[in-house]
C-alpha positions in Angstrom: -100.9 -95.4 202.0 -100.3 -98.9 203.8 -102.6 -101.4 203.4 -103.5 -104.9 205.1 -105.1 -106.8 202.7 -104.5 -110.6 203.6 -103.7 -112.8 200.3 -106.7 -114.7 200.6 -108.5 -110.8 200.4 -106.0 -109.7 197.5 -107.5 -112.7 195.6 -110.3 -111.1 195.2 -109.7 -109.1 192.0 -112.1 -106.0 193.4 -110.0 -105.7 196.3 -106.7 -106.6 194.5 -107.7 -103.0 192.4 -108.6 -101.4 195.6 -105.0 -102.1 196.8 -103.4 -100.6 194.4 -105.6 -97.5 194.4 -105.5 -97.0 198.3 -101.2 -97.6 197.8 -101.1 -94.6 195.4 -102.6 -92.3 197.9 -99.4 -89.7 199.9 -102.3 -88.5 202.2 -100.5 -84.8 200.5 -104.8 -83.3 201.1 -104.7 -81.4 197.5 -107.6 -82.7 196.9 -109.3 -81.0 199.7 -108.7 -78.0 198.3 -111.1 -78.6 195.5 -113.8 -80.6 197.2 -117.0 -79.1 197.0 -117.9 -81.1 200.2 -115.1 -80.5 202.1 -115.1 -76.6 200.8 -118.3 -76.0 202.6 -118.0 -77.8 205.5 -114.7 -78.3 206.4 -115.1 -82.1 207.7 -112.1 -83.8 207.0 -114.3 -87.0 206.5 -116.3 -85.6 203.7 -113.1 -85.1 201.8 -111.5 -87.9 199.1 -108.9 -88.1 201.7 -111.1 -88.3 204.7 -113.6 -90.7 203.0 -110.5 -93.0 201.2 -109.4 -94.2 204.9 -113.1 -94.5 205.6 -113.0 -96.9 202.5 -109.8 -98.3 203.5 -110.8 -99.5 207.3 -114.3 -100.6 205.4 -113.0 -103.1 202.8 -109.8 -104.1 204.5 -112.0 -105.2 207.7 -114.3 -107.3 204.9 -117.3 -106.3 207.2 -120.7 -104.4 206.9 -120.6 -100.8 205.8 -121.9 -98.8 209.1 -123.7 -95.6 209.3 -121.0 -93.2 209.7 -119.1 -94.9 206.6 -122.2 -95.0 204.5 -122.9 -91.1 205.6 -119.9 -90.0 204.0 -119.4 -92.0 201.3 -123.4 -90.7 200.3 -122.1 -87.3 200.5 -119.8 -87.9 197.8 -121.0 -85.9 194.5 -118.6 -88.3 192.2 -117.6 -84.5 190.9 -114.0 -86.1 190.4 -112.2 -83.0 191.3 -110.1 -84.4 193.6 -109.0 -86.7 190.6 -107.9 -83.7 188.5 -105.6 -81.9 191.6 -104.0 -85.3 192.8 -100.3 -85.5 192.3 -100.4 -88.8 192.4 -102.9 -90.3 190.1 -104.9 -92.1 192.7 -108.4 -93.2 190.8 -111.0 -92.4 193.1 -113.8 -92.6 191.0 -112.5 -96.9 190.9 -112.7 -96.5 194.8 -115.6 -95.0 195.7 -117.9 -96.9 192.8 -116.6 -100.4 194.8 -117.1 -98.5 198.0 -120.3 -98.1 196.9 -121.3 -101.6 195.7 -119.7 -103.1 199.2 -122.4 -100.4 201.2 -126.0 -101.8 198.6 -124.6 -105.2 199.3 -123.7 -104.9 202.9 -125.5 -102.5 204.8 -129.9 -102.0 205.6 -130.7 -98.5 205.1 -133.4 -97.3 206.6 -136.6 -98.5 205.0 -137.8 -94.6 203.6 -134.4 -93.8 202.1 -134.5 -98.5 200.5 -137.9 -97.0 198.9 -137.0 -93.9 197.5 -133.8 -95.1 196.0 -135.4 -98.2 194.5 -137.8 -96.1 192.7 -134.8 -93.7 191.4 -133.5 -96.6 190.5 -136.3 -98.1 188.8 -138.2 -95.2 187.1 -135.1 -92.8 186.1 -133.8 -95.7 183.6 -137.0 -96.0 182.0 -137.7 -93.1 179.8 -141.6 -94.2 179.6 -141.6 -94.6 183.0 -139.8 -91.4 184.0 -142.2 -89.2 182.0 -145.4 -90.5 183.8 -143.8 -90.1 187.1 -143.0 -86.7 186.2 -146.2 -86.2 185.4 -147.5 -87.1 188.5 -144.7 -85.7 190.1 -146.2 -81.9 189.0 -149.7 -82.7 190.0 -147.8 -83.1 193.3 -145.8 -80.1 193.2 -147.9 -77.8 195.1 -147.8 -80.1 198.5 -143.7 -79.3 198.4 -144.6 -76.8 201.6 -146.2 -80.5 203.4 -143.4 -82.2 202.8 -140.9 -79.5 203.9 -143.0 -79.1 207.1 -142.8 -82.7 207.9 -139.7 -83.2 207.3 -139.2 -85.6 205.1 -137.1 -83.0 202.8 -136.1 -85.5 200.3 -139.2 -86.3 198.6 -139.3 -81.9 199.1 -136.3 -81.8 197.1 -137.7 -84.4 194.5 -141.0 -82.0 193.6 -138.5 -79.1 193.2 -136.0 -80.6 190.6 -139.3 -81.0 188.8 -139.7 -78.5 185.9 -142.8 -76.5 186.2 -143.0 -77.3 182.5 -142.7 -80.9 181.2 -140.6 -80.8 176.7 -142.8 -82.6 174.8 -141.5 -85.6 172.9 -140.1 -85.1 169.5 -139.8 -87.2 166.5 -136.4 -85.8 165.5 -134.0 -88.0 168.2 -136.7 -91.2 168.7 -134.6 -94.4 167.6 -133.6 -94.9 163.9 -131.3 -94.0 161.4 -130.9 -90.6 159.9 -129.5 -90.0 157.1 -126.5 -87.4 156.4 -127.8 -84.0 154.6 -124.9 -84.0 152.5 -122.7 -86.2 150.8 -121.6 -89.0 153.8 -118.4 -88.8 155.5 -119.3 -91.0 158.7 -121.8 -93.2 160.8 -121.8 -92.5 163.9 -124.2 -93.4 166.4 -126.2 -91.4 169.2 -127.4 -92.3 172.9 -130.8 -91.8 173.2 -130.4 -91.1 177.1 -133.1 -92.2 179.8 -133.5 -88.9 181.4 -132.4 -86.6 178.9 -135.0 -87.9 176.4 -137.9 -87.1 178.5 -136.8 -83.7 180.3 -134.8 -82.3 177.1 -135.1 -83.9 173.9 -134.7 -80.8 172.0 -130.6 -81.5 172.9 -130.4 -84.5 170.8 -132.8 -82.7 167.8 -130.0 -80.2 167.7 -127.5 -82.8 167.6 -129.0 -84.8 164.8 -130.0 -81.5 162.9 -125.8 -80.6 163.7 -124.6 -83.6 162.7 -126.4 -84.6 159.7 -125.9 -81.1 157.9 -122.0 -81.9 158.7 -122.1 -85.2 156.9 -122.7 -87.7 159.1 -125.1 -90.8 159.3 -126.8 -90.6 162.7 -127.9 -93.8 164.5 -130.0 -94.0 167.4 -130.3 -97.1 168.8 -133.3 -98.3 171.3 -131.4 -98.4 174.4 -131.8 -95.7 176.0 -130.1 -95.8 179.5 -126.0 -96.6 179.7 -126.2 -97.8 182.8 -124.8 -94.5 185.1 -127.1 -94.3 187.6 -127.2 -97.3 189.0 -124.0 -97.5 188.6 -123.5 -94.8 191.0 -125.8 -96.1 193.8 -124.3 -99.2 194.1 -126.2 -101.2 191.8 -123.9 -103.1 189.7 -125.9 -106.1 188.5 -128.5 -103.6 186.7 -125.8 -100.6 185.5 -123.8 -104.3 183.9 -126.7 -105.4 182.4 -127.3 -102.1 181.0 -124.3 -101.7 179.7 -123.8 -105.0 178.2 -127.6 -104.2 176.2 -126.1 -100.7 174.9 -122.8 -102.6 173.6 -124.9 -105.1 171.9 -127.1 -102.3 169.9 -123.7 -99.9 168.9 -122.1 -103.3 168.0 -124.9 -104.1 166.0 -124.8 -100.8 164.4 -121.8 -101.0 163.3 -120.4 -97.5 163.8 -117.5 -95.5 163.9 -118.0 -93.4 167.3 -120.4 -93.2 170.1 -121.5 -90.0 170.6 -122.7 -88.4 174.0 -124.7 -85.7 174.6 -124.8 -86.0 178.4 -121.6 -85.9 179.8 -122.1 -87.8 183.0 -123.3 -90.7 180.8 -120.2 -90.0 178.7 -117.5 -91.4 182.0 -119.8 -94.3 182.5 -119.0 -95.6 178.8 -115.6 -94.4 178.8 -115.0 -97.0 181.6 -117.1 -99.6 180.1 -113.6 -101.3 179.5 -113.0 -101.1 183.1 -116.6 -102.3 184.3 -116.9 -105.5 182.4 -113.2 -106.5 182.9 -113.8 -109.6 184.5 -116.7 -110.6 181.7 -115.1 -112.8 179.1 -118.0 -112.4 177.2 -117.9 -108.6 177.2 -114.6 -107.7 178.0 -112.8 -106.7 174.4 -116.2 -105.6 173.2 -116.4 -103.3 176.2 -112.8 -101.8 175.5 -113.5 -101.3 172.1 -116.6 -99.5 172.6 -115.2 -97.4 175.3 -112.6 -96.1 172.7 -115.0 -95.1 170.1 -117.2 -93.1 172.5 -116.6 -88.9 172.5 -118.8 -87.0 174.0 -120.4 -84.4 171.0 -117.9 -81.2 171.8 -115.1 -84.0 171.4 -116.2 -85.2 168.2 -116.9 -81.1 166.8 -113.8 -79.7 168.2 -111.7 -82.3 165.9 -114.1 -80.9 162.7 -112.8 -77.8 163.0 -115.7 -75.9 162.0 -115.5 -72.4 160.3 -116.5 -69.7 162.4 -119.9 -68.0 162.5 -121.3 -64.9 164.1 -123.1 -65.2 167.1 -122.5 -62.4 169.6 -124.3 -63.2 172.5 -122.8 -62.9 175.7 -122.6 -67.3 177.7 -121.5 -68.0 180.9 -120.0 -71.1 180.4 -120.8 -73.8 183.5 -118.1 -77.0 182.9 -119.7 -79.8 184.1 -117.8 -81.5 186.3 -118.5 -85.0 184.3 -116.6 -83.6 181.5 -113.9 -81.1 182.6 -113.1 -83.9 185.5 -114.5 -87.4 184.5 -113.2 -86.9 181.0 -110.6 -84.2 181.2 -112.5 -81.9 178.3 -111.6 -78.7 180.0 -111.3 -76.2 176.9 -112.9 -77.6 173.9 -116.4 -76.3 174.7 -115.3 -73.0 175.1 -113.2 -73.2 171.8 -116.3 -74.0 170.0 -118.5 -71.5 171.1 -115.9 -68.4 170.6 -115.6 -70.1 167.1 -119.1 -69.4 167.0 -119.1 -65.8 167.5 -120.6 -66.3 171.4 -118.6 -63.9 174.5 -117.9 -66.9 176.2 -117.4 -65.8 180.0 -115.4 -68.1 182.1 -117.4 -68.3 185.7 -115.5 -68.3 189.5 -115.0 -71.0 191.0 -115.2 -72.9 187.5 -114.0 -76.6 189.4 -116.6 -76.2 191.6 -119.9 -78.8 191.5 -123.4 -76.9 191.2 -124.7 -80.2 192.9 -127.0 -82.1 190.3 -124.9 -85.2 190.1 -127.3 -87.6 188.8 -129.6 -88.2 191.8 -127.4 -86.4 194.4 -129.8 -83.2 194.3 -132.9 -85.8 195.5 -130.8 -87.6 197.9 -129.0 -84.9 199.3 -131.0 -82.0 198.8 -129.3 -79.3 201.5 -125.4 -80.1 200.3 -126.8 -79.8 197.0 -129.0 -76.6 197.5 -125.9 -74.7 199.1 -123.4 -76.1 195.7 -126.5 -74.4 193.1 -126.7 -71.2 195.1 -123.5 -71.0 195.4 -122.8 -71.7 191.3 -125.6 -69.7 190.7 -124.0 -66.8 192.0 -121.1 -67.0 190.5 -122.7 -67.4 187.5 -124.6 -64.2 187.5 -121.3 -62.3 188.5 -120.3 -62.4 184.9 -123.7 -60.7 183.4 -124.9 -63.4 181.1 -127.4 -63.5 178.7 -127.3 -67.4 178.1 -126.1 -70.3 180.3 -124.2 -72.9 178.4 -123.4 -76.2 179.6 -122.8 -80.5 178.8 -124.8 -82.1 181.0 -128.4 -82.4 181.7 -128.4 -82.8 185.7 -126.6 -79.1 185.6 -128.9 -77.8 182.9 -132.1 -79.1 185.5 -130.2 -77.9 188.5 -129.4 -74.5 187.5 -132.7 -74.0 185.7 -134.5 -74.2 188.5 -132.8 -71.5 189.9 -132.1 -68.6 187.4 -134.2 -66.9 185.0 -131.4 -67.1 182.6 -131.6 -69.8 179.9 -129.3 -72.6 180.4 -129.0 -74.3 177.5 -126.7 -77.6 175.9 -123.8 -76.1 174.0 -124.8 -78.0 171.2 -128.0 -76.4 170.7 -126.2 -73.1 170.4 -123.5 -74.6 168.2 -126.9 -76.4 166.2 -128.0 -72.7 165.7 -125.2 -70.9 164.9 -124.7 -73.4 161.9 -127.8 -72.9 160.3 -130.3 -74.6 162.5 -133.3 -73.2 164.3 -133.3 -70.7 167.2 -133.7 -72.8 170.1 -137.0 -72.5 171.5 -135.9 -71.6 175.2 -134.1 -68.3 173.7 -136.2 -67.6 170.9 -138.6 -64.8 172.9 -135.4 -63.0 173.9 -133.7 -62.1 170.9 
């Protein structure tokens, strides 16, 4: 693609990335073919290519974002799909996340969508925080219909991502150090996770319990959020600052990987090398943290763990965070066949189901059509368990199936000799 960038522009070292992303780009439209977007409604502007020349015309003009820009650049899931079909290696997750800073800093949203993306921002972070709202959030719950009649479907779709059953907190996964069960062969250490923590902290239980009875000294250090979502609305001063406190802790801790249990929180570490570049301070500390970081089917698959014999039939659901952000596409699967699980690949496997971090609040009818449409494909294959490596899709599909969805870990926790997790453990 030809750009325009003047040098005075091109000093900029933002827009001196941008150029080089935006120059790799044929206009070829392979990664239409695997935009969930673009798939259901056929716009060519909610497509990576339709939304790159929207970011193009934006950054190379060096004005305000405007409405139509900002529309479709919102729409964006951040599945990464189009990164895994594009011929020609053009990093559009680099793109949009600068697209996305230029629109916070540049353009005046309305003052209802300012509000409810401040408090996102502000209360999903905050595991303390987050609970209470939830909380809340429940007693509110029956006045969804209101809402929905009003018109104001977002804070509609905010009451309905809300479990009708809040986990309580567990001591196994709270910050500390625990030690290894047998005789030590590692330290590693684990993110405690801002949202995770509160709406499933039986995740990182099984991945202590896992991990510990394999040898390893797990570490889990008091920061709890890595930065991701503000990073992905635009806010870059807090999703830095965040990740600048988590670097400081695992440094600290003096480990030998980072493990993730939430795969969309697994790209934003990956590509802490990336996002503090320009910070002399942080920059070789960022790099090195970003190559000790695995997300936990990463770190198992390279065990090799003997098999075991549990024969219950999983529909698999790849997250696209990890078979697209972090190109994990068959390790998973390995594992849980290891395990003795029927592991059934699902249609339409690249496909988003449309959690993506807040994208199921803020764009609640795109995101309702992806889960249907997931959730259906899902139930073609006959399951009796959902697996999966990502929180947002474990909430997303939950809330839609009567079929357990569960982290592959907890199965993986199980099938080793841990406890039967709880949301199976009436079905067996």
């Amino acid at each position: 693609m030809q750009t325009h960038f003047t040098d005075f522009q091109l000093r900029d070292p933002h827009i001196a990335d941008a150029n080089q992303i935006l120059r790799k780009c044929v206009h070829c439209g392979f990664c239409t073919a695997t935009c969930p977007t673009y798939v259901l409604g056929g716009d060519e502007l909610d497509s990576p290519r339709g939304r790159i020349y929207l970011i193009k015309n934006m950054l190379e003009k060096g004005e305000p974002a405007t409405a139509e820009t900002v529309k479709h650049v919102d729409r964006c899931l951040s599945c990464l799909a189009c990164m895994s079909t594009c011929p020609s290696g053009v990093n559009y997750m680099h793109l949009v996340d600068q697209a996305r800073v230029h629109i916070e800093q540049t353009y005046r949203r309305p003052w209802i969508d300012r509000l409810q993306r401040a408090v996102l921002a502000q209360v999903m972070p905050r595991p303390s925080l987050f609970r209470l709202a939830l909380i809340a959030a429940r007693l509110a719950k029956p006045l969804r219909p209101v809402f929905e009649a009003l018109g104001a479907a977002r804070f509609a779709a905010l009451l309905g991502v809300v479990p009708s059953r809040l986990a309580s907190p567990l001591a196994m996964g709270k910050p500390g150090t625990y030690p290894a069960a047998t005789s030590t062969k590692g330290r590693v250490a684990l993110l405690q996770g801002c949202v995770q923590s509160v709406l499933d902290p039986a995740i990182n239980a099984a991945t202590i319990r896992l991990l510990t009875r394999l040898g390893y000294e797990v570490v889990v250090t008091r920061e709890a959020c890595c930065g991701s979502i503000p990073h992905h609305m635009g806010r870059e001063k807090d999703a830095l600052e965040r990740a600048r406190a988590a670097i400081d802790q695992w440094q600290a801790a003096d480990v030998e990987h980072i493990i993730i249990t939430a795969s969309g929180c697994g790209v934003t570490i990956k590509d802490y090398g990336h996002m503090l570049r320009l910070d002399p301070a942080y920059a070789e500390m960022a790099k090195a943290i970003s190559a000790k970081t695995l997300d936990i089917s990463e770190f198992l698959a390279a065990l090799e763990l003997p098999p075991a014999q549990k024969a219950l039939r999983v529909a698999y659901h790849s997250a696209c965070t990890l078979q697209h952000g972090q190109q994990l596409k068959t390790q998973p699967q390995k594992l849980l066949r290891n395990a003795g699980f029927e592991v059934m690949e699902v249609p339409e496997g690249h496909l988003c189901c449309g959690s993506a971090g807040t994208y199921n609040i803020l764009q609640p009818n795109i995101a309702a059509q992806l889960r249907d449409r997931k959730v259906a494909n899902i139930l073609s294959v006959k399951p009796q368990i959902i697996a999966t490596g990502n929180i947002g899709c474990i909430n997303q599909l939950s809330g839609a199936t009567e079929i357990p969805v569960l982290h592959m870990v907890e199965l993986l926790d199980w099938a080793y000799g841990g406890p039967t997790p709880e949301k199976i453990a009436n079905q067996l």
